[in-house]
C-alpha atoms as an extended CHARMM CRD file, in Angstrom:
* protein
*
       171  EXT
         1         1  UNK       CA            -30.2960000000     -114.8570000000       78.2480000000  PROA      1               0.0000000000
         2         2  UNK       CA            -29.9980000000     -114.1240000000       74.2310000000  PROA      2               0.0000000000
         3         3  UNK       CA            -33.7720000000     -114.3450000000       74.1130000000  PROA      3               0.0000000000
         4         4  UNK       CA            -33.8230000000     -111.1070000000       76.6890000000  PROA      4               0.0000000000
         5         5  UNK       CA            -31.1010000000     -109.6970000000       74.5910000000  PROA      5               0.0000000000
         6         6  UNK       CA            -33.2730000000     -110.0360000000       71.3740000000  PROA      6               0.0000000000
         7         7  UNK       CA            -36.2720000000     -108.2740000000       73.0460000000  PROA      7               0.0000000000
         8         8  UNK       CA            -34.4020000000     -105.5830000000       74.3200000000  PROA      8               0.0000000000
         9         9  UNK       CA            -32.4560000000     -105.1360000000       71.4730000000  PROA      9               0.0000000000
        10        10  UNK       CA            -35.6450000000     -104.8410000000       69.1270000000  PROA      10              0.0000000000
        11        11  UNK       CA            -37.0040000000     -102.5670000000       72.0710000000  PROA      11              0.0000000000
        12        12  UNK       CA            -34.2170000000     -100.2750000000       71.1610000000  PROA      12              0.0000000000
        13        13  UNK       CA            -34.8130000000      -99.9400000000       67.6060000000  PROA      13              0.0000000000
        14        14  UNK       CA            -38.3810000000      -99.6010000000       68.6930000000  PROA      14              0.0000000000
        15        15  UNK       CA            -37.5430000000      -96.6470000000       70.9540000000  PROA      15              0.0000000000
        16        16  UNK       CA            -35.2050000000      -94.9780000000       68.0240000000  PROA      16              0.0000000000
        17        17  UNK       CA            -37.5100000000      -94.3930000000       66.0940000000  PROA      17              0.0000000000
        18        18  UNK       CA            -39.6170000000      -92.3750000000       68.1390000000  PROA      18              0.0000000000
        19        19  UNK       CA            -36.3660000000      -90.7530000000       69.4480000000  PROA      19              0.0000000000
        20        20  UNK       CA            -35.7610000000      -89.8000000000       65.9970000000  PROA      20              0.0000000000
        21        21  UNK       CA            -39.2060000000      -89.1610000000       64.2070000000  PROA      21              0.0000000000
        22        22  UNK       CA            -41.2420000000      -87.5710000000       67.6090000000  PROA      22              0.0000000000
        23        23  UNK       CA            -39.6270000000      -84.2840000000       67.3560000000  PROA      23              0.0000000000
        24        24  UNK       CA            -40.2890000000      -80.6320000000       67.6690000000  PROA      24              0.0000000000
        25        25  UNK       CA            -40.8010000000      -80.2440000000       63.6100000000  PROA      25              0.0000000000
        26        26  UNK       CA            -43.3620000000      -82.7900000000       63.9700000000  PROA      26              0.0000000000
        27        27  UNK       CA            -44.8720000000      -81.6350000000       66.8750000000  PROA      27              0.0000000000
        28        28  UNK       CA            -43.6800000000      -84.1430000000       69.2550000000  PROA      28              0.0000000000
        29        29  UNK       CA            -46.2230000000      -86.5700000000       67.1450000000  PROA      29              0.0000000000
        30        30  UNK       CA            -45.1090000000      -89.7720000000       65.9370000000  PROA      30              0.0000000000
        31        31  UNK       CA            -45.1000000000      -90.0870000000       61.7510000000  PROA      31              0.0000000000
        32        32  UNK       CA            -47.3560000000      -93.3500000000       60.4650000000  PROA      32              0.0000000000
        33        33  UNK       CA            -44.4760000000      -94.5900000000       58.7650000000  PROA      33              0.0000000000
        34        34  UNK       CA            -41.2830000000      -93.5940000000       56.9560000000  PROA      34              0.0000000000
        35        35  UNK       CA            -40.0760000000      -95.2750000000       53.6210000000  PROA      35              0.0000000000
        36        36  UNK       CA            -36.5410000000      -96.1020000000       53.0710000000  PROA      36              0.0000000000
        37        37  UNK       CA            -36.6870000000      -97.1770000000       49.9360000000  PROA      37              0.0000000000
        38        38  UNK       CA            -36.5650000000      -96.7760000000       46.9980000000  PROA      38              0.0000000000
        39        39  UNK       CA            -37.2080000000      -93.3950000000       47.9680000000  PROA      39              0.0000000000
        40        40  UNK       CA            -36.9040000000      -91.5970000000       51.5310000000  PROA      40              0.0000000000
        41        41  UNK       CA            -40.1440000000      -90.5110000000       52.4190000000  PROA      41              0.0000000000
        42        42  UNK       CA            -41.7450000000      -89.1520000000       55.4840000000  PROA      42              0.0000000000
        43        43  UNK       CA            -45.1810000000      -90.0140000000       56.3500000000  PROA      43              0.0000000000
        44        44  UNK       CA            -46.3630000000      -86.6460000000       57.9650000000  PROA      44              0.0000000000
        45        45  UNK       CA            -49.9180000000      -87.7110000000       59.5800000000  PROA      45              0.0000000000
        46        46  UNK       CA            -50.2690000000      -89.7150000000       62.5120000000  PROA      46              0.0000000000
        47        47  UNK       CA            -53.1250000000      -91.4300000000       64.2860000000  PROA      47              0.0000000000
        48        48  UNK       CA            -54.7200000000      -92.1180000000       68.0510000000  PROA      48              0.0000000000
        49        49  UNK       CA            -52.7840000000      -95.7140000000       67.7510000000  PROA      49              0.0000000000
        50        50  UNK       CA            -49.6190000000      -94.0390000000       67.1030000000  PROA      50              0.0000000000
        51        51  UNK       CA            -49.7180000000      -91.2810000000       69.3720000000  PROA      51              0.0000000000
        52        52  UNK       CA            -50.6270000000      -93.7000000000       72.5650000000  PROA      52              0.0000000000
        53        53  UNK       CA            -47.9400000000      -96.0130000000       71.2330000000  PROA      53              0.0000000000
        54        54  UNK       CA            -45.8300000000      -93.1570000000       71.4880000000  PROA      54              0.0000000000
        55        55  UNK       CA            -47.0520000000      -92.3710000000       75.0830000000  PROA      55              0.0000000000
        56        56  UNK       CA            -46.5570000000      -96.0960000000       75.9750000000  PROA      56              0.0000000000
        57        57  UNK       CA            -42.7090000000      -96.1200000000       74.3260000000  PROA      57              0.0000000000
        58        58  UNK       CA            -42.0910000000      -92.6780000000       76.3450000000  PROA      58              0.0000000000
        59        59  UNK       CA            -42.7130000000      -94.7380000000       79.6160000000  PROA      59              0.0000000000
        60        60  UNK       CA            -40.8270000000      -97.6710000000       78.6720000000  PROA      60              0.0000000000
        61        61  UNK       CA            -37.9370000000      -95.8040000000       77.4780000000  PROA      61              0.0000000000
        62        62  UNK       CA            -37.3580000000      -94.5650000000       81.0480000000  PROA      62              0.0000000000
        63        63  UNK       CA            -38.1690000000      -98.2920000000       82.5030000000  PROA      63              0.0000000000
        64        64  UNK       CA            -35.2840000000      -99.7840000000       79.8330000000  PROA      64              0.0000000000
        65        65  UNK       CA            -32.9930000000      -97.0270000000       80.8590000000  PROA      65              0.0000000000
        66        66  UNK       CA            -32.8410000000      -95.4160000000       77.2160000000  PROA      66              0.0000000000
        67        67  UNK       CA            -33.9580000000      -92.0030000000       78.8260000000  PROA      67              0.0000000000
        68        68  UNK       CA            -34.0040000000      -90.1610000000       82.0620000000  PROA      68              0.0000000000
        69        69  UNK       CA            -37.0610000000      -89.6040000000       83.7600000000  PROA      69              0.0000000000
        70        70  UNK       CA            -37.0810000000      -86.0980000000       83.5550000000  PROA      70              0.0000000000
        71        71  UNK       CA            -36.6430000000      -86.3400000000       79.9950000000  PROA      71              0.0000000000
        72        72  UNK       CA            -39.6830000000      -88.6850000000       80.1460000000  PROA      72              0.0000000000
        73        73  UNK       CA            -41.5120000000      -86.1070000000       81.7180000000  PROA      73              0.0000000000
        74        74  UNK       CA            -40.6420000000      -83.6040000000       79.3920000000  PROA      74              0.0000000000
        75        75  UNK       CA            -41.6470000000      -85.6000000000       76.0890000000  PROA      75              0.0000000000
        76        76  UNK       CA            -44.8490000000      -86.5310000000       77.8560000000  PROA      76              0.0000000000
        77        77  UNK       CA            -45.9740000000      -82.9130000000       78.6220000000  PROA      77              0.0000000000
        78        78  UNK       CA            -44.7470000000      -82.0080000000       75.0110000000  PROA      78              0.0000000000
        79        79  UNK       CA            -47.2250000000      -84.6850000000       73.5610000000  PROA      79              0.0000000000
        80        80  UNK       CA            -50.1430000000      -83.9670000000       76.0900000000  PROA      80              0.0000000000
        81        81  UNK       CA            -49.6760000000      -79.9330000000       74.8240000000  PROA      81              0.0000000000
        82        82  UNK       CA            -49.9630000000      -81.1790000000       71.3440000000  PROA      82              0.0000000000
        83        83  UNK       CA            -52.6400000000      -83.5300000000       71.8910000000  PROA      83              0.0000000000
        84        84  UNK       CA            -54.6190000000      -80.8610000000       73.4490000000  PROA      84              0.0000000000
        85        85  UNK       CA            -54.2920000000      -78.5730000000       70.6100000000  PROA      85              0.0000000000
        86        86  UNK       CA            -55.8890000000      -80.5590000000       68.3040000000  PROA      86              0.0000000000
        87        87  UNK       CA            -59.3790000000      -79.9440000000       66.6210000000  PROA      87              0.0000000000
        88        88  UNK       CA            -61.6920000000      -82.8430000000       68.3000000000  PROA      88              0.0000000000
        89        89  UNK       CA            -65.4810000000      -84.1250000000       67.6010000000  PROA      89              0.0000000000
        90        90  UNK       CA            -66.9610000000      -84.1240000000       71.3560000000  PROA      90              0.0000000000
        91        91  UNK       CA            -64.0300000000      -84.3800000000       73.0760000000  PROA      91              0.0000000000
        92        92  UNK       CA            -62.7820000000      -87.0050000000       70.2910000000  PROA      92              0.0000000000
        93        93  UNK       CA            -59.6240000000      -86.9710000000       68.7570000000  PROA      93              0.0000000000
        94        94  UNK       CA            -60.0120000000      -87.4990000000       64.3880000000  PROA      94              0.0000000000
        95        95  UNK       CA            -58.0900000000      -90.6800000000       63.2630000000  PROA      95              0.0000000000
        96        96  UNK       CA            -55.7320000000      -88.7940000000       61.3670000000  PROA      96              0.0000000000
        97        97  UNK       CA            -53.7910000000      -85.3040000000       61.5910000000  PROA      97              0.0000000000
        98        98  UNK       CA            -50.6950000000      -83.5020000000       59.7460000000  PROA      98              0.0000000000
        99        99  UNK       CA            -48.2470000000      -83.6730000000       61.9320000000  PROA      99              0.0000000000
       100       100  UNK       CA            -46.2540000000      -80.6620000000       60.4710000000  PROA      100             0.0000000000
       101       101  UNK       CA            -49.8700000000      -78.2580000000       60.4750000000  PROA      101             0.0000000000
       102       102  UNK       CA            -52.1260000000      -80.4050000000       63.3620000000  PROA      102             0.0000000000
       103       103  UNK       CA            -54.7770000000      -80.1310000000       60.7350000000  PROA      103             0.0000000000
       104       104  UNK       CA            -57.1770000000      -83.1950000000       60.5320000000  PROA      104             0.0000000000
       105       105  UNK       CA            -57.0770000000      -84.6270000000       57.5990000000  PROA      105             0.0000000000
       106       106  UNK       CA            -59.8580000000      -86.0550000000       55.4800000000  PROA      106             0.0000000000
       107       107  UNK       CA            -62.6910000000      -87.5310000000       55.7070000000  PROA      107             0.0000000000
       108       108  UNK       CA            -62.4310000000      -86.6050000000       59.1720000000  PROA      108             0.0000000000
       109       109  UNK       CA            -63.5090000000      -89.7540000000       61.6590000000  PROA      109             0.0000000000
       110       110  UNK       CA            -63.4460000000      -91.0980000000       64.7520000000  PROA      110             0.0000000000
       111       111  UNK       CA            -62.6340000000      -94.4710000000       64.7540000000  PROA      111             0.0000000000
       112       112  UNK       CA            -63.1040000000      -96.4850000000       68.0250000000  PROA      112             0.0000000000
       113       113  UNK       CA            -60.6110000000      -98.9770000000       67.3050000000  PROA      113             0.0000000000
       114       114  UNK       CA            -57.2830000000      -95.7830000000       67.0730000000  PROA      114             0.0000000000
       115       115  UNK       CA            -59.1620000000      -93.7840000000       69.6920000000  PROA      115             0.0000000000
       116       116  UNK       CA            -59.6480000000      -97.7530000000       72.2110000000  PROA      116             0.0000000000
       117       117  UNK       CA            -55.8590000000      -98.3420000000       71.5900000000  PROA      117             0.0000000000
       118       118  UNK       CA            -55.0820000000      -95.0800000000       72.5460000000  PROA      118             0.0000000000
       119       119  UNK       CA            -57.1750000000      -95.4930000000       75.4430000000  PROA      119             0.0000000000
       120       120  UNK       CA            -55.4470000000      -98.5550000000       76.3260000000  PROA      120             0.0000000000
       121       121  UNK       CA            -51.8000000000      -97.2120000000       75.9350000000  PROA      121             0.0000000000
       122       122  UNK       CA            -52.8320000000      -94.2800000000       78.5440000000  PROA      122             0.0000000000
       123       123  UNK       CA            -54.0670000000      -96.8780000000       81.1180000000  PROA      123             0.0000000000
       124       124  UNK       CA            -50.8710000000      -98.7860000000       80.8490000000  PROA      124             0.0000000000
       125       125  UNK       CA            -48.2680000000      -95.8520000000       80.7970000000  PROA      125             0.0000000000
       126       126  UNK       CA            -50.8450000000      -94.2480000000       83.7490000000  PROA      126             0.0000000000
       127       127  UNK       CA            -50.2200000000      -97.6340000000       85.9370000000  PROA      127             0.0000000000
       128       128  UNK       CA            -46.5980000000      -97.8830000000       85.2000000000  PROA      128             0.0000000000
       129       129  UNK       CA            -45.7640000000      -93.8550000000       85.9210000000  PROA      129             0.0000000000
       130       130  UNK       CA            -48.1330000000      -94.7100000000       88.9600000000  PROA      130             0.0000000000
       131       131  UNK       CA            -45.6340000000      -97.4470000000       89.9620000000  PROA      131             0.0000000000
       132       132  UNK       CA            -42.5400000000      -95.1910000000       89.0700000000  PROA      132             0.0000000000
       133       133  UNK       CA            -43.7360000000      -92.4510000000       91.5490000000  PROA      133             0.0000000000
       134       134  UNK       CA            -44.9060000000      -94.6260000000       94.2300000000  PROA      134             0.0000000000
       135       135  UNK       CA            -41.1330000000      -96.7360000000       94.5240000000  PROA      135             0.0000000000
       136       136  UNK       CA            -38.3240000000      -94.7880000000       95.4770000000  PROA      136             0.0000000000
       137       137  UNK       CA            -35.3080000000      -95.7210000000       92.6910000000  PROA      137             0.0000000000
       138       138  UNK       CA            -32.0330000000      -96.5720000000       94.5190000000  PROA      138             0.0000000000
       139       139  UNK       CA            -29.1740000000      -95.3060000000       92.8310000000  PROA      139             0.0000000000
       140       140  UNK       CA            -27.7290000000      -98.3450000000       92.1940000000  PROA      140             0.0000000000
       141       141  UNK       CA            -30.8340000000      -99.7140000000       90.9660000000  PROA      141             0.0000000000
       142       142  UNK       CA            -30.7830000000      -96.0870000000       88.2870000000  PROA      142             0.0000000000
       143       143  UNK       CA            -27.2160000000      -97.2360000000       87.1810000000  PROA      143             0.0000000000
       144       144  UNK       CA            -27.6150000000     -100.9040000000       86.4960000000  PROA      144             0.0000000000
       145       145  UNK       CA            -31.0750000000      -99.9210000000       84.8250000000  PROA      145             0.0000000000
       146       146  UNK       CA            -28.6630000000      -97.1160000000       82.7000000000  PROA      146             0.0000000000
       147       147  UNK       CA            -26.0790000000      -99.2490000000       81.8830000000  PROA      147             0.0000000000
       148       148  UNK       CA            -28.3730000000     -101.9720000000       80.5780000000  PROA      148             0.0000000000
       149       149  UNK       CA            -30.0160000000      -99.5110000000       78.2340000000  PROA      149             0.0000000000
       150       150  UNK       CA            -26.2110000000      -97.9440000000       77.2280000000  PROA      150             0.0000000000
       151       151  UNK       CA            -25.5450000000     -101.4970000000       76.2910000000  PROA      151             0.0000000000
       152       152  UNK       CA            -28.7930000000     -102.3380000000       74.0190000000  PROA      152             0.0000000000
       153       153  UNK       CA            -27.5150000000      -99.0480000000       72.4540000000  PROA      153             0.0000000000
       154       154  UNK       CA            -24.3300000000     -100.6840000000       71.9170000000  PROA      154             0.0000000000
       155       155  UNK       CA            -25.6540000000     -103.7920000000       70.6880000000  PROA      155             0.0000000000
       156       156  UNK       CA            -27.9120000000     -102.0680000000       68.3240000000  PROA      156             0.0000000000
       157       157  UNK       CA            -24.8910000000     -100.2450000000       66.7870000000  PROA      157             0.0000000000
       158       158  UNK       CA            -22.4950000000     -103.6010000000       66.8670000000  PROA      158             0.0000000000
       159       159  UNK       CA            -25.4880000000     -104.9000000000       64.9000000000  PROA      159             0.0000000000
       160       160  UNK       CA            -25.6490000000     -102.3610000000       61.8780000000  PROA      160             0.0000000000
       161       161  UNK       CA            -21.9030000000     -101.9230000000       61.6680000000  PROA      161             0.0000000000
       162       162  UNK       CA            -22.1090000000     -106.4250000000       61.3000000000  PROA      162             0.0000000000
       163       163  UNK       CA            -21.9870000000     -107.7020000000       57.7760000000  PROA      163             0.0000000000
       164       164  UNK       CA            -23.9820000000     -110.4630000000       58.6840000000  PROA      164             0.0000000000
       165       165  UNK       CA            -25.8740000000     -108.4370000000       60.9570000000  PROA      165             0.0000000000
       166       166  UNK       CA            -26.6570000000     -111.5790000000       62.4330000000  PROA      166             0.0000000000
       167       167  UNK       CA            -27.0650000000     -110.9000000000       66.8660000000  PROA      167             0.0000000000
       168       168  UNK       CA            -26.4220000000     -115.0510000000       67.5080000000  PROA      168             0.0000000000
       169       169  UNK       CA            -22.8260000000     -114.4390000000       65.9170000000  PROA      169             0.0000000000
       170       170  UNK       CA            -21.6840000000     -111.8770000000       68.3750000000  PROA      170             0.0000000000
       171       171  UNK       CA            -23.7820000000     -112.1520000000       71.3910000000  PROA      171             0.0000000000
């Protein structure tokens, strides 16, 4: 179904950037943005929103087949780590931190909106890794689910080496 294709398609690109911006230098934290232009420019803070997206992408990486889940496992226990390093107000996380330092940065706030959609990212990647642990994968179940997520990787690339970079002319 080219609808399904869209979604996972745009899941993809979704999941590349935190493949690509969630690293080590950045303390497994996700960057608020990026700017491509006119000039490249990394965003180095992050917030409670962006960090449980993060979590939330982690989980559905390994659901769309784009990672492994031991590799899930691994960039979840990097991000916990960090996310326990940080400087908190009662037990709070601030809205927004370097990501290169982990320094709050200021004003330093709470806010309840960043810290409730963090909250509601961990309850969603909690239930699914719940789900994950409690059904045994078959391994032909692991390969389909791997070769769908090799082909939205494929797809993705078909559609940035297109001219028209237009999905309805190839799909």
């Amino acid at each position: 179904d080219l609808q399904v294709k869209k979604y996972r398609i745009t899941a993809r690109k979704i999941w590349a950037f935190y493949d690509d911006y969630a690293v080590d230098s950045e303390n497994y934290l996700p960057p608020d943005n990026v700017q491509f232009s006119p000039v490249y420019c990394v965003a180095h803070r992050t917030s409670p929103t962006n960090i449980g997206f993060l979590i939330i992408s982690v989980v559905l990486a390994e659901s769309f087949g784009y990672i492994s889940k031991c590799e899930m496992i691994s960039r979840l226990d990097k991000i916990v780590k960090t996310v326990e390093k940080l400087q908190k107000w009662r037990g709070h996380i601030f809205n927004w931190y370097d990501t290169l330092t982990l320094t709050p940065l200021n004003p330093m706030y709470v806010s309840a909106v960043d810290s409730g959609n963090l909250v509601a990212c961990l309850l969603a990647a909690a239930a699914i890794a719940e789900e994950k642990i409690s059904v045994q994968e078959s391994v032909k179940e692991y390969i389909k689910k791997t070769a769908e997520g090799l082909l939205d990787t494929i797809y993705c690339l078909n559609d940035l080496a297109r001219d028209d970079n237009k999905i309805e002319t190839w799909l």
